[in-house]
N, C-alpha and C positions, 0 to 999 in steps of 0.2 A: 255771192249768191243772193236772189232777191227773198226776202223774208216771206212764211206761209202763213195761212193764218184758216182757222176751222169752225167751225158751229158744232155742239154737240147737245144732245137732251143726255145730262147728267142722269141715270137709272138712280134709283132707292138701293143705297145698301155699298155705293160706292166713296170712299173718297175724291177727294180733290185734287189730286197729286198723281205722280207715275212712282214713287218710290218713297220706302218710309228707314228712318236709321234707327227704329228700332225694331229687333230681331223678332219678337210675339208677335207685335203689331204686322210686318210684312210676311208672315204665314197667316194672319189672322184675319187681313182685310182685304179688299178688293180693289183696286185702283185702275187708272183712268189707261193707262201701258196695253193694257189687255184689249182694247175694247178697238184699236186701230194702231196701225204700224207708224207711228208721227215721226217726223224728223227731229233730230236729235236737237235740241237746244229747244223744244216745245214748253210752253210752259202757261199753265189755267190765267187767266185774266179773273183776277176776284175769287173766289171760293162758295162751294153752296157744301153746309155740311154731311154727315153720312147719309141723314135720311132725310135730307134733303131734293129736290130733280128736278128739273128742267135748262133753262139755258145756260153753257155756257161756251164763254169764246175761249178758243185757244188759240197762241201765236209764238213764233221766235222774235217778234220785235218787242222789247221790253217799251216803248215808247208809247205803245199801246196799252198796256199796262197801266200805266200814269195818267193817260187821260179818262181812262174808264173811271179813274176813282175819286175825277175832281165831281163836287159839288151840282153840277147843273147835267149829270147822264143822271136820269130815272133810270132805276130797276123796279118793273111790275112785278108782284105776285099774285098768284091764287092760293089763298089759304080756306082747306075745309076744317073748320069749327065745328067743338063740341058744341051744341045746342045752335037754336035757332036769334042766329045773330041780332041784336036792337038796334036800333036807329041809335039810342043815347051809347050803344059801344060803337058804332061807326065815328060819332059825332068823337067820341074819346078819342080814337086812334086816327083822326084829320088833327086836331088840335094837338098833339103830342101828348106822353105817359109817360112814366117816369118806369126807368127799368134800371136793372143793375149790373154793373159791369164793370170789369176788373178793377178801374179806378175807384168804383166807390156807386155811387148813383147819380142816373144821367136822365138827363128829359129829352125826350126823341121830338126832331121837330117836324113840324105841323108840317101834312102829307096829304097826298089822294087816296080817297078808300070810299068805296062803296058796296054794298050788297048787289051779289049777283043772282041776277031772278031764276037760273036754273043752274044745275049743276056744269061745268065747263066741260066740251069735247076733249079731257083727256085718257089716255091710255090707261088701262085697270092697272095698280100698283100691285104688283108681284104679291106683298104682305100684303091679306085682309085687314082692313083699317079698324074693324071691330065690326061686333053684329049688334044689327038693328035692333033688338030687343033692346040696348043699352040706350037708346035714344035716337033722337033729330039731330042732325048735322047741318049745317049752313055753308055755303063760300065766300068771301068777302076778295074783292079784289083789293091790295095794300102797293102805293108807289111812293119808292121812297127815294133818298138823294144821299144816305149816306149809309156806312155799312159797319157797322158795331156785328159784334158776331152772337149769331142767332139772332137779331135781333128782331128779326117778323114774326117770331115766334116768342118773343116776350114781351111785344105789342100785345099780341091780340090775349095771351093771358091775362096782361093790367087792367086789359079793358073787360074781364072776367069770362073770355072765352078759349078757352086754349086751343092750340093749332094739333090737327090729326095728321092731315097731309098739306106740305108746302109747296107749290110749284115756281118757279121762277119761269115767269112768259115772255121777258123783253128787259132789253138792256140799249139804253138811248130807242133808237128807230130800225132795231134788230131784235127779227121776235120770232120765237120759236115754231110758229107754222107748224106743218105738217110732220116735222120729226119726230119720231120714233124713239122710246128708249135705248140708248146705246147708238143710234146713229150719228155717224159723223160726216157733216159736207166742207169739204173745202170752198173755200169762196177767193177771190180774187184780192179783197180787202176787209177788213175789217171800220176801219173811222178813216174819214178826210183829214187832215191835216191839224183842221180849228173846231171840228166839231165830231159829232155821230148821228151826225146823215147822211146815212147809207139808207138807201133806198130799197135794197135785195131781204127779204125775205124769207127762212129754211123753206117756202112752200116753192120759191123759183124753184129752175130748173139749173143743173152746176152749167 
């Protein structure tokens, strides 16, 4: 049978998986099972954590898999920041920071990241992210090439702004357009052969 493969906007409050083997944990969390009927042998391309959301790809071909996670596919994010982000934390988190991670401590290497001049057209996250009285928030757009776990979110702390909300907007030349939390589009392909230019869009039409 020919292999499927899906787009989805990860909602806030869900994991990354369809099933968990521990017993608290699959009465306690939310998973990816629920949210569309996938063909058996389905499985996340990459992971975006609990509160985490935006893109990600799902497919039965593990070969896809593999390529998403060499070196030269960008993953963008929008991260909104406590406080009103500085040119010298941008300048931080293009050049790399040093963050910590299960081996020990690592320096993330130099990336795209800029200040985005308004807030990004996305969908209100379910949780209030905090009220206004506590301060200014900023969004930074953060593309990175490699993927340490959390680690957009312990960039933009090093660089002395911590992340509120993360969104994951694109993966290679696949970006989350117009989807909706919880929606899922089948698409025809996920990556050409030697690269990830795909040309399609969640804003097409299936």
């Amino acid at each position: 049978m020919p292999h499927r493969h899906f787009l989805l906007f990860k909602p806030f409050g869900y994991l990354s998986q369809f099933v968990s083997e521990d017993a608290r944990e699959a009465r306690k969390k939310k998973f990816l099972g629920v949210l569309h009927d996938f063909p058996e042998g389905t499985m996340s391309v990459g992971r975006l954590d609990e509160h985490s959301e935006g893109l990600l790809l799902l497919t039965t071909d593990g070969r896809v898999s593999e390529r998403v996670r060499r070196k030269d596919v960008e993953k963008e994010y929008y991260a909104q920041v406590d406080g009103l982000i500085t040119d010298e934390a941008v300048a931080l988190l293009q050049q790399g920071v040093e963050i910590g991670v299960p081996e020990g401590r690592y320096r993330t290497l130099p990336c795209a990241a800029f200040r985005l001049p308004a807030p990004p057209d996305l969908p209100p996250r379910p949780r209030k992210i905090r009220d206004d009285r506590h301060g200014p928030t900023s969004w930074v757009s953060i593309t990175v090439t490699e993927g340490k776990y959390r680690q957009v979110r312990k960039m933009t702390a090093a660089a002395g702004f911590p992340t509120l909300r993360l969104v994951r907007v694109r993966i290679g030349h696949i970006r989350l357009g117009g989807l909706q939390p919880g929606e899922v589009r089948e698409v025809p392909e996920l990556l050409p052969p030697d690269s990830l230019a795909a040309t399609f869009t969640a804003t097409e039409p299936e």
